[in-house]
Biotite code that builds the C-alpha atoms (Angstrom):
import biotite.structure as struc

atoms = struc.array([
    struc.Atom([-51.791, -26.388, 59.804], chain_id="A", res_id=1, res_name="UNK", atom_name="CA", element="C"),
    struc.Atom([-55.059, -25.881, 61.620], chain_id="A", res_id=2, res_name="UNK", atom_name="CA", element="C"),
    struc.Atom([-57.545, -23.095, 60.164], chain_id="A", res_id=3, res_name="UNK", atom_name="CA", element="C"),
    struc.Atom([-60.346, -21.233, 60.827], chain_id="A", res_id=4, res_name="UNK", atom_name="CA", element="C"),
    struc.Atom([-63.176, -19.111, 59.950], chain_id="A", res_id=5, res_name="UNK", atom_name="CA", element="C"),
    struc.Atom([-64.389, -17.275, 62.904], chain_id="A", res_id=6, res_name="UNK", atom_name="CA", element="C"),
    struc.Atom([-67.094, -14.446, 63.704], chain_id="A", res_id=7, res_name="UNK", atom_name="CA", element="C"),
    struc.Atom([-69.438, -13.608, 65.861], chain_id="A", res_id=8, res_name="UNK", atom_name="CA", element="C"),
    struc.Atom([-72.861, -11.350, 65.571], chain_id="A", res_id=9, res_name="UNK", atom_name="CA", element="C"),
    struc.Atom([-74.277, -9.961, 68.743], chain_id="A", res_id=10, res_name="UNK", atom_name="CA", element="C"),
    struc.Atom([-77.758, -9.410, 69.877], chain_id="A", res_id=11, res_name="UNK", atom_name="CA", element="C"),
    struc.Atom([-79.276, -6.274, 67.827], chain_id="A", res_id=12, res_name="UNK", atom_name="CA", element="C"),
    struc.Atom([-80.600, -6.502, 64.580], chain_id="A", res_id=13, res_name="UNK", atom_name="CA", element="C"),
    struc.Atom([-80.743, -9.200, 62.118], chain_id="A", res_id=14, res_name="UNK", atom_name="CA", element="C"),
    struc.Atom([-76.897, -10.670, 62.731], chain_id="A", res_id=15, res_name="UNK", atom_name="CA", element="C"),
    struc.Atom([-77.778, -13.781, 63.824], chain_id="A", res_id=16, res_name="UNK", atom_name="CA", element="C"),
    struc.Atom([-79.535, -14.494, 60.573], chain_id="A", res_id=17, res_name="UNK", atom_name="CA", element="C"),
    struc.Atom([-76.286, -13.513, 59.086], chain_id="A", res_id=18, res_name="UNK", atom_name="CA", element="C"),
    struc.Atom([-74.260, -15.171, 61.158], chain_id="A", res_id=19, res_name="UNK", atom_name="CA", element="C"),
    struc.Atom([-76.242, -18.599, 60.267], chain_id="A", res_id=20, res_name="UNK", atom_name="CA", element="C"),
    struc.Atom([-75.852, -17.573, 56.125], chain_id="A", res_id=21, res_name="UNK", atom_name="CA", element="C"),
    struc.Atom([-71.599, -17.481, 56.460], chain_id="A", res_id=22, res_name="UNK", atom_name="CA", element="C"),
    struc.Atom([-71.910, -20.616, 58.474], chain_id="A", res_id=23, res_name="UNK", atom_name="CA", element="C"),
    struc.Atom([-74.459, -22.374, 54.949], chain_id="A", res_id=24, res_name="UNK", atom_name="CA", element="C"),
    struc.Atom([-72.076, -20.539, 53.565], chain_id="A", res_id=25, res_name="UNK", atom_name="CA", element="C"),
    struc.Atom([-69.395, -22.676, 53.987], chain_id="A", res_id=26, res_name="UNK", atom_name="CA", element="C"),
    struc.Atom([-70.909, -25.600, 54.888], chain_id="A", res_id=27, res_name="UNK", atom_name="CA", element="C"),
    struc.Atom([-69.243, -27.831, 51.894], chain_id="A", res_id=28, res_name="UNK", atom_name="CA", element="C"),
    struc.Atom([-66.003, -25.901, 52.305], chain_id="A", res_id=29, res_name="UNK", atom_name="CA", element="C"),
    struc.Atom([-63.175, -28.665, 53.797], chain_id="A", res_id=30, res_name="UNK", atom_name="CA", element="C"),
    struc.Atom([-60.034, -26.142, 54.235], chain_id="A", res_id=31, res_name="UNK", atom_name="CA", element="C"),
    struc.Atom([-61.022, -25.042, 57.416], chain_id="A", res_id=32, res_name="UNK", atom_name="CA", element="C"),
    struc.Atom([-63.393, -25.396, 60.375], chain_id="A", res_id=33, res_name="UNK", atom_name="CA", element="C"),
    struc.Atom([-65.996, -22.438, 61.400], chain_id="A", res_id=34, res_name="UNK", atom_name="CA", element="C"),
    struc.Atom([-66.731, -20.827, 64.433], chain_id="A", res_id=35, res_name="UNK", atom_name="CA", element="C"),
    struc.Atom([-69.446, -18.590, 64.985], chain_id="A", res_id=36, res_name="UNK", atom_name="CA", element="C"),
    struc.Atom([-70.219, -16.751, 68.077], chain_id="A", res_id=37, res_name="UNK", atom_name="CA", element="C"),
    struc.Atom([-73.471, -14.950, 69.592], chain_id="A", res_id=38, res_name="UNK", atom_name="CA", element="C"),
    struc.Atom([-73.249, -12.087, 71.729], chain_id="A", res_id=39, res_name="UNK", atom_name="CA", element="C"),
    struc.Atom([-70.094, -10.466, 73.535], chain_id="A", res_id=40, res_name="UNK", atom_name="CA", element="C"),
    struc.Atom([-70.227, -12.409, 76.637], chain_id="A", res_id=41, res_name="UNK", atom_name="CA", element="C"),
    struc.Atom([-69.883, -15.379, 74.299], chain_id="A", res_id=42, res_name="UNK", atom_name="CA", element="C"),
    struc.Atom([-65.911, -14.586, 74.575], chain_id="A", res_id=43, res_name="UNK", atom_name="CA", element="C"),
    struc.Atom([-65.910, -12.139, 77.028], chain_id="A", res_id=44, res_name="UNK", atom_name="CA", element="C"),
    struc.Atom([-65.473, -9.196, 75.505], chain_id="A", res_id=45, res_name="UNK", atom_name="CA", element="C"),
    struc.Atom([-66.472, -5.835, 76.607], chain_id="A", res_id=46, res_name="UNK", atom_name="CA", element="C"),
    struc.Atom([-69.867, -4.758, 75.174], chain_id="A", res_id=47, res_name="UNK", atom_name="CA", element="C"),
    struc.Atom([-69.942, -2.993, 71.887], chain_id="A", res_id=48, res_name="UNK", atom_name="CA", element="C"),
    struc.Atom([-71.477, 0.072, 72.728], chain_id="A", res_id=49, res_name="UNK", atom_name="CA", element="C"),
    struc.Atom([-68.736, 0.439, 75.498], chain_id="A", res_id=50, res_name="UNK", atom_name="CA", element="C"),
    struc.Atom([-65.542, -0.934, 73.419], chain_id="A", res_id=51, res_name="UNK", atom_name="CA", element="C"),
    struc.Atom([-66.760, -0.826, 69.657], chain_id="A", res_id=52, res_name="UNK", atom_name="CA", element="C"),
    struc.Atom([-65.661, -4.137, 67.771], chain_id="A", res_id=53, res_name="UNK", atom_name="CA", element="C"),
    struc.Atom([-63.134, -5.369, 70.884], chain_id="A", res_id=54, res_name="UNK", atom_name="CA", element="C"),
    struc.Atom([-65.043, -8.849, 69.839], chain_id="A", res_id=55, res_name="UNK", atom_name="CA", element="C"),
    struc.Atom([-63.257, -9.116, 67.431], chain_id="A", res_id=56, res_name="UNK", atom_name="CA", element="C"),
    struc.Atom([-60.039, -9.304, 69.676], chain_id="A", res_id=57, res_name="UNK", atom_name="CA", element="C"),
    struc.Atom([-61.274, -11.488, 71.550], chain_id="A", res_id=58, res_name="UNK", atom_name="CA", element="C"),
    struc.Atom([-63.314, -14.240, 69.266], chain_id="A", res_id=59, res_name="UNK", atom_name="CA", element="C"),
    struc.Atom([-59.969, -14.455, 67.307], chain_id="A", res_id=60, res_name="UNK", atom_name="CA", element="C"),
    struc.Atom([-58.055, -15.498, 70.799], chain_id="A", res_id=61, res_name="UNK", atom_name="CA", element="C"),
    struc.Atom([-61.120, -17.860, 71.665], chain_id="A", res_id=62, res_name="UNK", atom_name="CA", element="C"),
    struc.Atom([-59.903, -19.682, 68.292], chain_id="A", res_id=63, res_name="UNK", atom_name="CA", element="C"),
    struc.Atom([-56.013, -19.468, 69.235], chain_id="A", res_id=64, res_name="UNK", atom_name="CA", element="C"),
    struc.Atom([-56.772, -21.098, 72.241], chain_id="A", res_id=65, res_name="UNK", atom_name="CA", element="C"),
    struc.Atom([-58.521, -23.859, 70.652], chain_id="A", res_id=66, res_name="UNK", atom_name="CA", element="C"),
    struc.Atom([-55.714, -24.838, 68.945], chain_id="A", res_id=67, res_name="UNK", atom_name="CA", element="C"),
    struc.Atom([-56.035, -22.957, 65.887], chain_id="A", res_id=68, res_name="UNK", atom_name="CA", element="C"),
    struc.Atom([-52.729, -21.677, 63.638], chain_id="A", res_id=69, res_name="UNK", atom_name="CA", element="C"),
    struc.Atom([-54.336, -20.207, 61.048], chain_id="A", res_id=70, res_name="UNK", atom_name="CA", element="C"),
    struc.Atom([-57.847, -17.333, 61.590], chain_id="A", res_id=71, res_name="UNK", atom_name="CA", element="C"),
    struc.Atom([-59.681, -15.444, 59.156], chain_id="A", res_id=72, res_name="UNK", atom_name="CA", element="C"),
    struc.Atom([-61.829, -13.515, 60.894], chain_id="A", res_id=73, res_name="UNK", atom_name="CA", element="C"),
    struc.Atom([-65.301, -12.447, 58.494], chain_id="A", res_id=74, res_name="UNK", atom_name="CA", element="C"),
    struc.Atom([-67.820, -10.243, 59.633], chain_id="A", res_id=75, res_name="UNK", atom_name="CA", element="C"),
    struc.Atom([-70.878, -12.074, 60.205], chain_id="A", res_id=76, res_name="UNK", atom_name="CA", element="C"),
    struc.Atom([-72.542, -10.166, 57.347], chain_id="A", res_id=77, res_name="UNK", atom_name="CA", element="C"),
    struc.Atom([-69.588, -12.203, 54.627], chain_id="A", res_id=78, res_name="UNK", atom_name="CA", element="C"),
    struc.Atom([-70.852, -14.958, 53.126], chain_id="A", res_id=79, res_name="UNK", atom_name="CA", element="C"),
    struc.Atom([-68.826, -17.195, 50.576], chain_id="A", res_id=80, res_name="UNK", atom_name="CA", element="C"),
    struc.Atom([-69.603, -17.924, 47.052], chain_id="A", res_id=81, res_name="UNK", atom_name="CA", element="C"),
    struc.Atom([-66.665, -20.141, 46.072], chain_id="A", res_id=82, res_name="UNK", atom_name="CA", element="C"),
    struc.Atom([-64.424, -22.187, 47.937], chain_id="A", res_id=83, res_name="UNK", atom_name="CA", element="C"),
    struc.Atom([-61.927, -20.088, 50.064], chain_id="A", res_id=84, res_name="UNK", atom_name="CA", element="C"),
    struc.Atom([-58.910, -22.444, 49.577], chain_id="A", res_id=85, res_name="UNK", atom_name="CA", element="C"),
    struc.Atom([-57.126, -18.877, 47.579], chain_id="A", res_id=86, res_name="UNK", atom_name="CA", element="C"),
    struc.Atom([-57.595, -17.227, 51.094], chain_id="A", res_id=87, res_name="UNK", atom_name="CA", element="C"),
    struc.Atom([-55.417, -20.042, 52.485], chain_id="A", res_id=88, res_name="UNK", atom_name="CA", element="C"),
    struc.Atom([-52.892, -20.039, 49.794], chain_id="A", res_id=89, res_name="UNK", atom_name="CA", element="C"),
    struc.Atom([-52.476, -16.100, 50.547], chain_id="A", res_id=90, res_name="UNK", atom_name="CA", element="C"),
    struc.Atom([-52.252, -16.005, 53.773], chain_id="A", res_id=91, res_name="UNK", atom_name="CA", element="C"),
    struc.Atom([-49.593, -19.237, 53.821], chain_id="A", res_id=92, res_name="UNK", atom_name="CA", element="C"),
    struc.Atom([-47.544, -17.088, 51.631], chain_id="A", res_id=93, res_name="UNK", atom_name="CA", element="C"),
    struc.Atom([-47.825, -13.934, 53.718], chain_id="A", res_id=94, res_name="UNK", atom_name="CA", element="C"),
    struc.Atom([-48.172, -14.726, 57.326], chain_id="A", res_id=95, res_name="UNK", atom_name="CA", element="C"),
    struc.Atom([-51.721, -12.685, 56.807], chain_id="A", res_id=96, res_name="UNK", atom_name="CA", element="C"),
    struc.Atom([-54.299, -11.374, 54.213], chain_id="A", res_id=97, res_name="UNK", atom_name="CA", element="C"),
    struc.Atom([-55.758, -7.772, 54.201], chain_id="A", res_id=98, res_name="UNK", atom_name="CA", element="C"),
    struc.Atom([-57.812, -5.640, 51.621], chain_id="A", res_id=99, res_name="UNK", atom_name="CA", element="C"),
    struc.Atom([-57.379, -2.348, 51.045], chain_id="A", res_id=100, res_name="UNK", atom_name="CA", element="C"),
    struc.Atom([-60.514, -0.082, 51.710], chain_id="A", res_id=101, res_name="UNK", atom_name="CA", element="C"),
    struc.Atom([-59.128, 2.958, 49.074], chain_id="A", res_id=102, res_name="UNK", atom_name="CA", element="C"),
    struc.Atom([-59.411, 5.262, 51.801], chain_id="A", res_id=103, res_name="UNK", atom_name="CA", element="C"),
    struc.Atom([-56.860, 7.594, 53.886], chain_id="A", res_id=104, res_name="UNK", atom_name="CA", element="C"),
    struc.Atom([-55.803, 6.624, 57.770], chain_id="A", res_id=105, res_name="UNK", atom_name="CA", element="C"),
    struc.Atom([-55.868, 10.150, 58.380], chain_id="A", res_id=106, res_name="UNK", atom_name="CA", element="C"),
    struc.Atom([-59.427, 10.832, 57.225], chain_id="A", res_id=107, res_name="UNK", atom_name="CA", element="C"),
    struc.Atom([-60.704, 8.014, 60.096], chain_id="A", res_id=108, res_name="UNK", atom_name="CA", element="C"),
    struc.Atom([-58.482, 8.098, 62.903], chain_id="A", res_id=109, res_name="UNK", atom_name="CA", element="C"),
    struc.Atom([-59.118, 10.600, 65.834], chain_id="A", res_id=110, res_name="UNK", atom_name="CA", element="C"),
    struc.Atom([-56.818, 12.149, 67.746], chain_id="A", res_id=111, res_name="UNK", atom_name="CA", element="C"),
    struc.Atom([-56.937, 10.085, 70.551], chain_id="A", res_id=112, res_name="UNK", atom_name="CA", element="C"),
    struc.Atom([-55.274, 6.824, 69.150], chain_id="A", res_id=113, res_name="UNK", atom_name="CA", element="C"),
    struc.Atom([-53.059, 9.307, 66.203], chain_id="A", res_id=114, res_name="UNK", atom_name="CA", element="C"),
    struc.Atom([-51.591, 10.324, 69.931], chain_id="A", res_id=115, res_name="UNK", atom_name="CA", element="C"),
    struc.Atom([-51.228, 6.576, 71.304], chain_id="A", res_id=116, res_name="UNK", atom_name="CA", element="C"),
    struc.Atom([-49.354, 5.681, 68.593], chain_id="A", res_id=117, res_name="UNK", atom_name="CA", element="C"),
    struc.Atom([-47.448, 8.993, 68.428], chain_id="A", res_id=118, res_name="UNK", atom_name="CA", element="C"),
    struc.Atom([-48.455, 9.607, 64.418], chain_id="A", res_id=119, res_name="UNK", atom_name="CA", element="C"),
    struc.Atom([-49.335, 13.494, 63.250], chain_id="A", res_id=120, res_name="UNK", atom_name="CA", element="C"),
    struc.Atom([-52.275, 13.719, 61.112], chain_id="A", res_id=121, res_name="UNK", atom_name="CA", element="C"),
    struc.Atom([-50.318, 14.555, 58.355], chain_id="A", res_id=122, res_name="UNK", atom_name="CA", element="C"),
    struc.Atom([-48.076, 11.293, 58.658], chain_id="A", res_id=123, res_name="UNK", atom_name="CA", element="C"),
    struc.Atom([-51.813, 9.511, 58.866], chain_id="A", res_id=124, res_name="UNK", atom_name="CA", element="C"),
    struc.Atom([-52.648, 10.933, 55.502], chain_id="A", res_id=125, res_name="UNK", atom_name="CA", element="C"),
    struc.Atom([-49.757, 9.207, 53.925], chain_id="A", res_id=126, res_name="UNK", atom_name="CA", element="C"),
    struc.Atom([-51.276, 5.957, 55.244], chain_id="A", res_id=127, res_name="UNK", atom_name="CA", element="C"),
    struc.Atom([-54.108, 3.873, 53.819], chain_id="A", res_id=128, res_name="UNK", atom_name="CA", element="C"),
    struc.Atom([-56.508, 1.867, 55.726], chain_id="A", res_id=129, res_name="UNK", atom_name="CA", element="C"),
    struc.Atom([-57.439, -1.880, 54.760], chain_id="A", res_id=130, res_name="UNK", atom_name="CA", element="C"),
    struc.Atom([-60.677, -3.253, 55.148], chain_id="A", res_id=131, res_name="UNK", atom_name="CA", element="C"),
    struc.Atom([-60.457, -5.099, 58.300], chain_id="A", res_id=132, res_name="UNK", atom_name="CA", element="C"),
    struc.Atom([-64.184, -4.162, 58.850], chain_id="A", res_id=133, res_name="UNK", atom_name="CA", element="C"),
    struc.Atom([-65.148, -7.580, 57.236], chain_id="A", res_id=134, res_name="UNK", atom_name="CA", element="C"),
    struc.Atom([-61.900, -9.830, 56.530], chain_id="A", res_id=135, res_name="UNK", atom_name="CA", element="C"),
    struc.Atom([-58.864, -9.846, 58.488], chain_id="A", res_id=136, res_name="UNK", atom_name="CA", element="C"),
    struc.Atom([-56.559, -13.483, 58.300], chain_id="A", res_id=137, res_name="UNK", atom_name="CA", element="C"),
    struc.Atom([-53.433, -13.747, 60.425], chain_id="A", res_id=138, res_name="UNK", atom_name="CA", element="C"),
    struc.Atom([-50.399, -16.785, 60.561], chain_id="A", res_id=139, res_name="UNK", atom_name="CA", element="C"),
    struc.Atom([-49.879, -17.137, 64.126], chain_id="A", res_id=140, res_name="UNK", atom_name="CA", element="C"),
    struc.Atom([-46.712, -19.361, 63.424], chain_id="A", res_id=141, res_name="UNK", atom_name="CA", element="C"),
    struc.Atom([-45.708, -16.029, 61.509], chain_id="A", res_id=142, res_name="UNK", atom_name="CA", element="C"),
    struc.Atom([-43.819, -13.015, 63.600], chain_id="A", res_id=143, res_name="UNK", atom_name="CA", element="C"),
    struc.Atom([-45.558, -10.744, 61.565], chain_id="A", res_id=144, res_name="UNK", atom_name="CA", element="C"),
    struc.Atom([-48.903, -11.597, 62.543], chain_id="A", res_id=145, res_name="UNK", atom_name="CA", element="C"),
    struc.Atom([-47.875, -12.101, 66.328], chain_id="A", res_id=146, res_name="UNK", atom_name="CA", element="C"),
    struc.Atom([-46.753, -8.650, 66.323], chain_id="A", res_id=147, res_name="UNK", atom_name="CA", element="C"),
    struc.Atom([-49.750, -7.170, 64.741], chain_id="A", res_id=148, res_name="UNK", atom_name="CA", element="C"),
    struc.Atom([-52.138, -9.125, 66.750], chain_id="A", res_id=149, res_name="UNK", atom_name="CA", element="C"),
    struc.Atom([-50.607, -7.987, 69.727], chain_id="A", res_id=150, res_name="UNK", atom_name="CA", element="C"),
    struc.Atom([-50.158, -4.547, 68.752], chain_id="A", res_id=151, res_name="UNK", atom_name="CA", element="C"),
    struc.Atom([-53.910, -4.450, 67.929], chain_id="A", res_id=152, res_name="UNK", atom_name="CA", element="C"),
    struc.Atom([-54.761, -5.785, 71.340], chain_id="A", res_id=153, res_name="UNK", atom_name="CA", element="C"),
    struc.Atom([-52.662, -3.573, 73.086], chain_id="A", res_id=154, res_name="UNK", atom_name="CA", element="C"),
    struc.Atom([-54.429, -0.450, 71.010], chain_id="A", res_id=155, res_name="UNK", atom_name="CA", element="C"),
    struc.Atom([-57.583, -1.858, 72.142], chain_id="A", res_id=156, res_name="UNK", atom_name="CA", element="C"),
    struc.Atom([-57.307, -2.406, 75.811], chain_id="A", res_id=157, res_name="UNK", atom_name="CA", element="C"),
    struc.Atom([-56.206, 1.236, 75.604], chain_id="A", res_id=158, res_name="UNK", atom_name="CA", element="C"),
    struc.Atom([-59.022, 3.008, 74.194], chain_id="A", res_id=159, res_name="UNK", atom_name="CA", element="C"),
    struc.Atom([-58.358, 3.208, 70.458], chain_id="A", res_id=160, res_name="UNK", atom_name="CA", element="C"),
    struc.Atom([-61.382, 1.071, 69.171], chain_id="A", res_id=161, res_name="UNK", atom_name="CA", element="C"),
    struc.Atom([-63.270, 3.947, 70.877], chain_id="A", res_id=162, res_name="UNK", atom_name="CA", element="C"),
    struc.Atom([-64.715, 6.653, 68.914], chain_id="A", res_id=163, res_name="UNK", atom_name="CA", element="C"),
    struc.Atom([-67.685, 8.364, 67.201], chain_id="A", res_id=164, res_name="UNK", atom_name="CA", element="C"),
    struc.Atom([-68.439, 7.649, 63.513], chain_id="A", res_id=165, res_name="UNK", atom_name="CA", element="C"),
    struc.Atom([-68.637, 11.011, 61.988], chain_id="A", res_id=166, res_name="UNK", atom_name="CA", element="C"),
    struc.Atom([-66.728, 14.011, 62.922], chain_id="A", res_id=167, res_name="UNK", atom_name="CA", element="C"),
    struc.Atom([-69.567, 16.671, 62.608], chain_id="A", res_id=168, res_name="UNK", atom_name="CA", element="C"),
    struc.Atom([-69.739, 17.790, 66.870], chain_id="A", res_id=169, res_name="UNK", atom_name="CA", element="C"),
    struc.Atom([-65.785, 18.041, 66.785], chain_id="A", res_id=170, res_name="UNK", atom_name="CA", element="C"),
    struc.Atom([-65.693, 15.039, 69.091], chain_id="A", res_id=171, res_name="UNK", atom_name="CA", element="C"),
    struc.Atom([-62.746, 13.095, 67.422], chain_id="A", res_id=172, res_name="UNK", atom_name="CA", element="C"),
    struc.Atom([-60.279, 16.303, 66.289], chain_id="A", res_id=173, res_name="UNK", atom_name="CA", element="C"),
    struc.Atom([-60.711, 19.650, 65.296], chain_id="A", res_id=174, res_name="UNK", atom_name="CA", element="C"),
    struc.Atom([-58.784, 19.218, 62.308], chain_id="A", res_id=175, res_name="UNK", atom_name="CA", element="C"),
    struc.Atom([-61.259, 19.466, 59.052], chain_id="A", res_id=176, res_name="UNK", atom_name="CA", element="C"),
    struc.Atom([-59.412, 16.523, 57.334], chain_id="A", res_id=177, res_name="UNK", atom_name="CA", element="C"),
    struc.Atom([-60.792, 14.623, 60.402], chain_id="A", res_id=178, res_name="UNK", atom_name="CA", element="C"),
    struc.Atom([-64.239, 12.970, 59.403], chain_id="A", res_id=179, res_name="UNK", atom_name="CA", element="C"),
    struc.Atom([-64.857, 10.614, 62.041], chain_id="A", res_id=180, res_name="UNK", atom_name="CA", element="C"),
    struc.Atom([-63.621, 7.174, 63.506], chain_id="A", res_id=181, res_name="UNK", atom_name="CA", element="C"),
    struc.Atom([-63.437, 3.758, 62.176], chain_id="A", res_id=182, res_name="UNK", atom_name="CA", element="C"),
    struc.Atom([-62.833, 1.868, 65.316], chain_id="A", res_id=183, res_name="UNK", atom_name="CA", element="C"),
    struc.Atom([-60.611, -1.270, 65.046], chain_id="A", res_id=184, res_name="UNK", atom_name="CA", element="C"),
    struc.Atom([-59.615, -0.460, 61.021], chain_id="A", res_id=185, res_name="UNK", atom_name="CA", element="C"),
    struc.Atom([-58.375, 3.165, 62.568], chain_id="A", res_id=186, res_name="UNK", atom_name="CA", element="C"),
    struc.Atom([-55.797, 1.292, 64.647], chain_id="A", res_id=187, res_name="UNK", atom_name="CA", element="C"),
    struc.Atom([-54.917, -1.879, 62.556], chain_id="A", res_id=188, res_name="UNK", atom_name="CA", element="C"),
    struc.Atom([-54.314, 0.105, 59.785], chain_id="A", res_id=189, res_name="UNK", atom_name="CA", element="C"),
    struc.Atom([-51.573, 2.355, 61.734], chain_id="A", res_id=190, res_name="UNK", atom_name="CA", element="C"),
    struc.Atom([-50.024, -0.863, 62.964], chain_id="A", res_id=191, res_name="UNK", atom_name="CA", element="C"),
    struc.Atom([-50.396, -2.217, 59.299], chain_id="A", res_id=192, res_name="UNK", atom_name="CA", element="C"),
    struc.Atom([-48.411, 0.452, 57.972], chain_id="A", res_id=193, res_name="UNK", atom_name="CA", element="C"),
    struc.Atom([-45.810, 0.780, 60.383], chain_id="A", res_id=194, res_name="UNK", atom_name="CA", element="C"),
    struc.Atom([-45.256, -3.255, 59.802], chain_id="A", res_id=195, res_name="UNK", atom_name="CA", element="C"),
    struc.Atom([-45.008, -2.151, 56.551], chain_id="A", res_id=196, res_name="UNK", atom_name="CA", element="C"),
    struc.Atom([-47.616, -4.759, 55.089], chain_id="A", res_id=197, res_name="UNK", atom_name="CA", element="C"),
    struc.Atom([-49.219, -5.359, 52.645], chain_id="A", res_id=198, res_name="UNK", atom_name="CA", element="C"),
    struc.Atom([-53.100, -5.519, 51.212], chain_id="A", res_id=199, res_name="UNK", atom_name="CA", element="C"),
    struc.Atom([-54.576, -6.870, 48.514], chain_id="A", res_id=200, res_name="UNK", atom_name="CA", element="C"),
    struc.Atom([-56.545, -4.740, 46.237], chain_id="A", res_id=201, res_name="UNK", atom_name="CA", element="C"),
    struc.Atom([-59.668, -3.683, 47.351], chain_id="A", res_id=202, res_name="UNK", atom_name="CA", element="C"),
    struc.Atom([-62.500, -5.748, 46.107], chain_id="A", res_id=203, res_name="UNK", atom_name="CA", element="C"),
    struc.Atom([-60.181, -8.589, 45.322], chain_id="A", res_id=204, res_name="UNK", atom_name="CA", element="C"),
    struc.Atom([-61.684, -11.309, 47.467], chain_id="A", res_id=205, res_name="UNK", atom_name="CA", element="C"),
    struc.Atom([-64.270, -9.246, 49.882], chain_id="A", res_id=206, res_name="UNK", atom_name="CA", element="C"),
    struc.Atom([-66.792, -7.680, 48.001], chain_id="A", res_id=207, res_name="UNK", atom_name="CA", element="C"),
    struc.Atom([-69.313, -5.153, 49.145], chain_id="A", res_id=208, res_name="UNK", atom_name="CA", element="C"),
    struc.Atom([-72.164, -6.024, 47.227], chain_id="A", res_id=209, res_name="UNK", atom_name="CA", element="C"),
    struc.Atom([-76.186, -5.137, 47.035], chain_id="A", res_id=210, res_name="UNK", atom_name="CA", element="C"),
    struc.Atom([-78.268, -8.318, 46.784], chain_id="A", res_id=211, res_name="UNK", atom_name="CA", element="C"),
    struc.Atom([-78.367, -10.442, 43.391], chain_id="A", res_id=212, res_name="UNK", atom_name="CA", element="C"),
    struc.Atom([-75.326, -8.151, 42.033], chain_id="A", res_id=213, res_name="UNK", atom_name="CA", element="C"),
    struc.Atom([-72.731, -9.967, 39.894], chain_id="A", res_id=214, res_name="UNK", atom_name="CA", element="C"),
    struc.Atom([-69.025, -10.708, 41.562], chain_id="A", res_id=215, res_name="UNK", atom_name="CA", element="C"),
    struc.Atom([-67.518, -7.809, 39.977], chain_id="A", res_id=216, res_name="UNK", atom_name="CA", element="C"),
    struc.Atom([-64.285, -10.080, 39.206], chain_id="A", res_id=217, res_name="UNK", atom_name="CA", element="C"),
    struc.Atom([-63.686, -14.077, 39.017], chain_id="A", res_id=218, res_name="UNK", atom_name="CA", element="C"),
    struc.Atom([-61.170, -13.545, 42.338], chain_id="A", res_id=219, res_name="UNK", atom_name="CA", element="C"),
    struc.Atom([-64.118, -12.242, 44.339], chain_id="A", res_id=220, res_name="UNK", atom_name="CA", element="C"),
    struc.Atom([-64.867, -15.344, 47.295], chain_id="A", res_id=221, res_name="UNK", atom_name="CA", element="C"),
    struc.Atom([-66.498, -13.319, 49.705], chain_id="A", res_id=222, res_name="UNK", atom_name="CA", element="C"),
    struc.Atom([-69.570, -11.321, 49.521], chain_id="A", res_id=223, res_name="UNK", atom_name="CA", element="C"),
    struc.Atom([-70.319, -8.893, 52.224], chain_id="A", res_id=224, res_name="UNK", atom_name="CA", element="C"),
    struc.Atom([-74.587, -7.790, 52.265], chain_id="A", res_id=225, res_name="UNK", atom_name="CA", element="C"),
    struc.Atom([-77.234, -7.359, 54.808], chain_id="A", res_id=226, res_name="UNK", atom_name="CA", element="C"),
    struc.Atom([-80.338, -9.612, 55.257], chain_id="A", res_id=227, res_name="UNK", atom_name="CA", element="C"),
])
């Protein structure tokens, strides 16, 4: 089985900085190689500001094409703080690993991909999202992960990354329960739950933590923070 870590920061900001931490990261880590990628033309992906996180898509293909069974995609603001061999064992036993983010589908989803997937907004606030903003692993010698991939890509190439952040103009629905977009998690998180998967609990593994905070449990292997 052939793994790895892949993410990639583009231009703005301080993600490159970030991007070079994951990589220290997991510099002494032997279950898996790491690739790291700098800017969107990198993989040839749309820009962000035109197709919000479609990077992602497409850095995870760069590493299927290279031979790779077995991707864990990590934000390039994750960093590890233990060896990430648990990741491995989970997603072996899965076909995939995903964290639940505690929130509702229906609360970050606009109407535009709710009607591309043909789900009401009240059958979206039955479903909960998972964190793929930071850690998403898939078992491409797994059906389930095929089909979610390419589910996910399909969303994508049709507009469903696409979307505004908050809700306040009206832009993504006029229903109140509507409070804005989240992009890539908005549309993996339908597929998720239509697959019928499964996360982990949230803060298991990926932790969303302010500098020189304390893993809140001994499971935690991931930390995500800004430089």
């Amino acid at each position: 089985m052939t793994r790895a870590i892949v993410s990639l920061a583009t231009r703005r900001g301080n993600y490159v900085k970030s991007l070079n931490r994951l990589e220290e990261s997991l510099r002494l880590d032997e279950n898996m190689d790491f690739i790291g990628f700098i800017g969107e033309q990198s993989v040839g992906a749309p820009l962000h500001i035109n197709n919000p996180y479609a990077f992602k898509i497409y850095a995870i293909e760069q590493a299927r094409s290279r031979g790779y069974d077995q991707v864990l995609w990590l934000d390039s603001s994750v960093f590890a703080i233990k060896d990430t061999k648990p990741v491995w064992d989970k997603i072996d036993a899965t076909g995939y690993i995903m964290q639940s983010a505690g929130f509702r589908t229906g609360n970050y989803c606009n109407d535009f991909a709710l009607d591309y997937f043909k789900v009401s907004r009240d059958e979206a606030m039955e479903m909960f999202m998972y964190g793929n903003a930071g850690m998403l692993g898939l078992d491409f010698t797994t059906e389930i992960a095929n089909h979610f991939f390419e589910e996910w890509k399909k969303s994508m190439l049709n507009g469903c990354f696409k979307g505004a952040w908050d809700n306040v103009a009206k832009t993504e629905s006029q229903d109140e329960r509507c409070w804005g977009h989240r992009h890539d998690m908005s549309a993996g998180s339908i597929i998720a739950n239509n697959l019928q998967m499964k996360y982990q609990p949230g803060d298991e593994i990926l932790d969303y933590s302010a500098p020189y905070k304390q893993p809140r449990n001994e499971t935690i292997i991931f930390y995500a923070q800004g430089m």
